[in-house]
C-alpha positions in Angstrom: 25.1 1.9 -6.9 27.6 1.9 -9.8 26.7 4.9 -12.3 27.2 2.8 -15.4 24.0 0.7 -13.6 22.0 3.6 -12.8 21.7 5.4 -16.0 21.1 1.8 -17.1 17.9 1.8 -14.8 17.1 5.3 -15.8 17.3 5.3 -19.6 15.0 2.3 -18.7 12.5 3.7 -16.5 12.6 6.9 -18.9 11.5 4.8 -21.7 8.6 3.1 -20.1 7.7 7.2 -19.0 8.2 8.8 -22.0 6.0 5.5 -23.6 3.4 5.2 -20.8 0.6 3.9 -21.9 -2.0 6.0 -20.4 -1.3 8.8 -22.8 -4.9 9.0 -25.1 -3.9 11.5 -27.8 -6.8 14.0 -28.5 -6.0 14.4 -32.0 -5.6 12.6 -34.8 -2.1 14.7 -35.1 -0.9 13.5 -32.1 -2.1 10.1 -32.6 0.2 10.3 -35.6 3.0 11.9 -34.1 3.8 10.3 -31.2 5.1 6.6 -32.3 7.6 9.4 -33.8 7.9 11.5 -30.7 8.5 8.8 -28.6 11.4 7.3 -30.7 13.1 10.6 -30.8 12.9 11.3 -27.2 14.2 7.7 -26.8 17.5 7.8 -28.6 18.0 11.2 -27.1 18.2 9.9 -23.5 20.3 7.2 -24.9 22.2 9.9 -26.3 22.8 12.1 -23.2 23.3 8.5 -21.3 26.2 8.0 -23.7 28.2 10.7 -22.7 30.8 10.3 -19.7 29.4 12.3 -16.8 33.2 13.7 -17.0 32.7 15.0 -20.2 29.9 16.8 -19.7 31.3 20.2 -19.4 33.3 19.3 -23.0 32.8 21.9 -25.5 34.7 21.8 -28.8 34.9 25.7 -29.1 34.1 28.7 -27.1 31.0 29.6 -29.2 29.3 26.0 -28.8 27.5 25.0 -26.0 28.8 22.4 -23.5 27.4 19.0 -23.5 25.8 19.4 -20.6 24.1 23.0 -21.9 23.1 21.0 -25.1 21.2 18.6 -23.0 20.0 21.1 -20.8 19.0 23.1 -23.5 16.9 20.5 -25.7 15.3 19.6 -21.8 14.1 23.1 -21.3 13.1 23.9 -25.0 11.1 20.8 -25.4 9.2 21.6 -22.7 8.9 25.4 -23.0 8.2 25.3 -27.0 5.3 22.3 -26.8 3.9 25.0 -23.7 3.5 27.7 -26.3 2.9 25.8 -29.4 0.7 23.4 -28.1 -1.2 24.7 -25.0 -0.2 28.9 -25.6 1.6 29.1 -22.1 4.2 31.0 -23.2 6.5 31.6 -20.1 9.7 32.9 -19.5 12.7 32.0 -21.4 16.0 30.8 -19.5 18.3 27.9 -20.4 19.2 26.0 -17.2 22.6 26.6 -15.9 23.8 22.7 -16.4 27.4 23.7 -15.3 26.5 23.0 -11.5 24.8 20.0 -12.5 25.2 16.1 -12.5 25.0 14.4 -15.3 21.7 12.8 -13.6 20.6 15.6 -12.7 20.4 17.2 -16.2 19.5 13.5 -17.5 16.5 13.8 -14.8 15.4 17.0 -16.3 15.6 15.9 -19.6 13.2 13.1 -18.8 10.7 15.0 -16.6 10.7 17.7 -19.1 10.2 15.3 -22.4 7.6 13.2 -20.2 5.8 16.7 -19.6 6.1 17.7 -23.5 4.7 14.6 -24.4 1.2 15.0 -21.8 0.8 18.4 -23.6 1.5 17.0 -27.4 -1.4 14.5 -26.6 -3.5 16.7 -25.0 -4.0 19.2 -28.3 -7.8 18.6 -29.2 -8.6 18.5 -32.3 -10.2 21.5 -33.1 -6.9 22.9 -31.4 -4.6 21.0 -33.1 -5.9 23.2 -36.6 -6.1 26.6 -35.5 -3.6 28.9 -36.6 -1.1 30.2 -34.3 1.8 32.9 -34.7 5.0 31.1 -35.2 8.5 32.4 -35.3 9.7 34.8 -37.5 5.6 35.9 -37.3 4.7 33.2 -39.7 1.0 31.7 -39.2 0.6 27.9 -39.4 -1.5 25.7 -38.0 -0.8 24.6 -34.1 -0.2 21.0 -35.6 2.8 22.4 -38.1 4.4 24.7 -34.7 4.5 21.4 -33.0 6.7 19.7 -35.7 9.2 22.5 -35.1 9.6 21.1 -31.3 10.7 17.7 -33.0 12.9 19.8 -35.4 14.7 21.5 -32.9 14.9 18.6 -30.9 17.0 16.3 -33.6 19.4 19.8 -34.7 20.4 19.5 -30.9 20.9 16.1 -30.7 22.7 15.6 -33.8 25.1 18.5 -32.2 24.8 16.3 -29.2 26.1 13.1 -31.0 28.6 15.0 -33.1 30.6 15.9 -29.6 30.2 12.2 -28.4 31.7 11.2 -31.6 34.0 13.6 -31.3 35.6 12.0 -28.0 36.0 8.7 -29.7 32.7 7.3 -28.3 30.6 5.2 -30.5 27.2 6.7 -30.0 23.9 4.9 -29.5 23.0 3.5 -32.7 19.6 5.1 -34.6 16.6 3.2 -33.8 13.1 4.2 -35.5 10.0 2.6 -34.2 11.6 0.5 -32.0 
C-alpha cells in the first residue's frame, strides 16, 4: 500500500476512534469538554500526518525537539498527564525514543495514546471531576481545571509541531473547530 493512502486510512480510522461513540462522559465537565477534545486531537493527527515521514527527524535547532520527538512527546504526555490528573495514576515519566521509529509507528502511538486519554477524560465522575488535586508548581485546583492543562499542553506542542511543517514549505492542515 502506498503511504500517502495509508495515513489516508489512518487519520480516518483515528478519527472515528478518537470520536467513538460509545464514550458516555460521567461528568458534566467532560460532557463539555470533549466536542473540544476531540477537535484538538483531530487536527493533531492531521498535523503529525502532514509531515513527510522523511522529515521526521527535522529539527530546526539543537535545543528543539525533532518532529518526530514532538509527536512522540504530545503522545506520551496526553496520556501520562490525563492518568494523573484525571484518574491519579501517576506513573513513570519517559518520553519515547521516536528516533528509531516510523512515522506510523509514532502516528500509531499518538492515536492509541489520545484514544486512551480520552476513555479516562470521560470516565472522571462527577464528584471527581471537583475535588481538588495538587497541580504543578504545588498549586491546588480542581481535577476539572488540571485536565484543561492536558489540552493546554497539547495545542503549545502542536503549534511547535506546525511551526516546523511550515517551516519546510508545507502548507499545514487547515484549523477546523467542531467539525
Amino acid at each position: 500500500m502506498k503511504r500517502p493512502l495509508y495515513f489516508l486510512i489512518l487519520i480516518s480510522l483515528s478519527m472515528q476512534f478518537v470520536n467513538a461513540q460509545d464514550l458516555e462522559p460521567q461528568s458534566q465537565f467532560a460532557k463539555d469538554f470533549l466536542p473540544v477534545w476531540q477537535a484538538s486531537t483531530r487536527h493533531l493527527i492531521a498535523v503529525a500526518g502532514a509531515m513527510p515521514e522523511e522529515l521526521y527527524d527535522y529539527q530546526p535547532n539543537d535545543s528543539s525537539k525533532t518532529f518526530g520527538d514532538q509527536i512522540g512527546h504530545i503522545a506520551f504526555t496526553c496520556l501520562y498527564l490525563s492518568n494523573g490528573f484525571a484518574a491519579d495514576d501517576w506513573g513513570d515519566y519517559k518520553d519515547p525514543d521516536t528516533s528509531e521509529m516510523t512515522k506510523e509507528e509514532v502516528v500509531d502511538l499518538l492515536i492509541r495514546n489520545l484514544g486512551e486519554a480520552t476513555r479516562l477524560i470521560c470516565a472522571m465522575t462527577e464528584e471527581a471531576s471537583k475535588e481538588v488535586v495538587r497541580g504543578f508548581g504545588g498549586v491546588m485546583v480542581k481535577r476539572y481545571i488540571a485536565v484543561l492543562f492536558v489540552q493546554d499542553h497539547l495545542c503549545n506542542h502542536r503549534a511547535k509541531a506546525n511551526l516546523y511543517i511550515r517551516m519546510n514549505d508545507i502548507t499545514p492542515p487547515s484549523y477546523t473547530y467542531f467539525k
